[in-house]
C-alpha positions in Angstrom: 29.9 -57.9 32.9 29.9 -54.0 33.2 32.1 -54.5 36.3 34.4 -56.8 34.8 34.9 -54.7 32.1 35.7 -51.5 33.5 38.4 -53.7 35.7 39.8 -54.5 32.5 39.8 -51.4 31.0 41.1 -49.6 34.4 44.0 -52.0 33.9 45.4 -51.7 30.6 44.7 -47.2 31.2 47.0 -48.0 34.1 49.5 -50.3 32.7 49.8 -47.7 29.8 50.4 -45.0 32.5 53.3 -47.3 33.5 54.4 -47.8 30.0 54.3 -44.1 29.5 56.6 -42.9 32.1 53.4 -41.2 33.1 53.1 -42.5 36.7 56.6 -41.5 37.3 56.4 -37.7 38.7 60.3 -37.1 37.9 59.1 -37.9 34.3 56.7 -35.3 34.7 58.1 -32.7 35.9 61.0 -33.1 33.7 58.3 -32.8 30.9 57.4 -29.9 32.6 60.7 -28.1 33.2 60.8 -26.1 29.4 63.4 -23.8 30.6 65.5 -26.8 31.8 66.4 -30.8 31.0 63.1 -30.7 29.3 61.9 -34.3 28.1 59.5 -33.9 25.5 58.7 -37.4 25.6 55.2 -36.9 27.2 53.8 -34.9 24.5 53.8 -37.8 22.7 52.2 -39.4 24.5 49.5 -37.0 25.1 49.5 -36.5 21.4 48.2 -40.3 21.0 45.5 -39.7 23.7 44.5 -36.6 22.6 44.1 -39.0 18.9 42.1 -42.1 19.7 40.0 -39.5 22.4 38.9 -37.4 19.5 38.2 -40.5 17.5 36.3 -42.0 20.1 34.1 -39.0 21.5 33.4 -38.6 17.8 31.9 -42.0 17.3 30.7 -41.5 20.5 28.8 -38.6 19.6 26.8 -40.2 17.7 25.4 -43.7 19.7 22.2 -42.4 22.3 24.3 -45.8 24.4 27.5 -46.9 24.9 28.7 -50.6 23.9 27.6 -52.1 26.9 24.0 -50.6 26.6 24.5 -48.1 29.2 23.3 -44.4 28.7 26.1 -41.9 27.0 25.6 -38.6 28.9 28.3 -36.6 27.3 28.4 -32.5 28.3 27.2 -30.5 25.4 28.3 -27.5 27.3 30.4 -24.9 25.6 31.2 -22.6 28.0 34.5 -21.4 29.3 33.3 -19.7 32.6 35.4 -18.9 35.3 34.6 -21.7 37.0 36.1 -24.1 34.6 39.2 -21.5 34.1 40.1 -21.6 37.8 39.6 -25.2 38.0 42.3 -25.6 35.1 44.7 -23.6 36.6 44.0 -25.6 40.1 44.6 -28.6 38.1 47.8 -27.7 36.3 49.5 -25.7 39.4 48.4 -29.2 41.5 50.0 -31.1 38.3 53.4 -28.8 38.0 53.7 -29.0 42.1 53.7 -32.4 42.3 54.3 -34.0 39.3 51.0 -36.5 39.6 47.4 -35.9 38.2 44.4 -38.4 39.0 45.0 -41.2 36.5 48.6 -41.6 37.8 48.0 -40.8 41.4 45.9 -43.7 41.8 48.4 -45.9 39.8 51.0 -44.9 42.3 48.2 -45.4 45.0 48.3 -49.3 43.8 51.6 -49.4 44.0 52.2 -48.4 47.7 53.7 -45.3 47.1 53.7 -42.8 49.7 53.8 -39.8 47.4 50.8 -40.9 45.7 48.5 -42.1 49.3 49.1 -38.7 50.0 48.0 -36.8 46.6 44.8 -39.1 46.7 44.4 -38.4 49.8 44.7 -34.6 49.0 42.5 -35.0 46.0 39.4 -36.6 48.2 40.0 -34.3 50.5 39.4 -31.1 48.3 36.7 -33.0 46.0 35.0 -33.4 49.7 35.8 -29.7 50.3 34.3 -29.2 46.6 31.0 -30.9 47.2 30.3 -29.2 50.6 30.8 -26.0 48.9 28.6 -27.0 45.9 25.7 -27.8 47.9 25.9 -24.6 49.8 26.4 -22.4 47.3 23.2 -24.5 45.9 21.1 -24.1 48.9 21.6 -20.5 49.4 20.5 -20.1 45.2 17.2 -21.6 46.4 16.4 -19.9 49.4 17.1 -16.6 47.4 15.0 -18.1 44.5 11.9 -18.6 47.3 12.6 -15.1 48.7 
């Protein structure tokens, strides 16, 4: 049931993606493109996710389980590290280059499109990259923690 429901869900985040102009990187980038034939029409859009997110991490919040009866681990870290600065400006360089982020990426991904096989492909790629680098960077914490 889990299953089927995040299928469900999955669908309607992507259709709304569509629906939004949001899997469409000339959209995007024309959203992006202040200086220029800037399309502000995104920001609405983000402005009604940014909404029903708050509403729902609030409620969220609150519940030890999710609907479903799974556990809620949300982050109750409030630190703005470097780490998480650099990762943001990764994120939105990745996001003005190209036009796509992750949600959209694999929408285009279902559609065939070459532009988005090739950003997923990019992403998996660097999140591989990420993890290889992670579990270095923690092995080498523990052998100087043993030392």
């Amino acid at each position: 049931m889990v299953n089927i429901i995040a299928l469900v869900s999955g669908l309607i985040f992507g259709l709304g993606l569509i629906l939004a102009g949001m899997a469409n990187p000339a959209k995007v980038l024309a959203f992006l493109d202040i200086a220029g034939a800037w399309d502000p029409s995104l920001a609405l859009v983000m402005t009604g996710a940014i909404v029903v997110g708050s509403l729902a991490f609030a409620v969220a919040r609150k519940c030890n389980r999710s609907y479903l009866g799974l556990p809620m681990n949300l982050s109750t870290s409030r630190v703005i590290d470097k780490r998480l600065v650099l990762g943001s400006l990764a994120f939105g360089i990745g996001w003005g280059m190209a036009g796509i982020c992750p949600g959209p990426a694999l929408v285009l991904l279902g559609s065939g499109s070459v532009k988005g096989t090739v950003f997923v492909a990019a992403m998996l790629l660097g999140m591989g990259i990420f993890e290889i680098l992670e579990r270095t960077r923690s092995i080498n914490f523990r052998k100087r923690g043993q030392s």
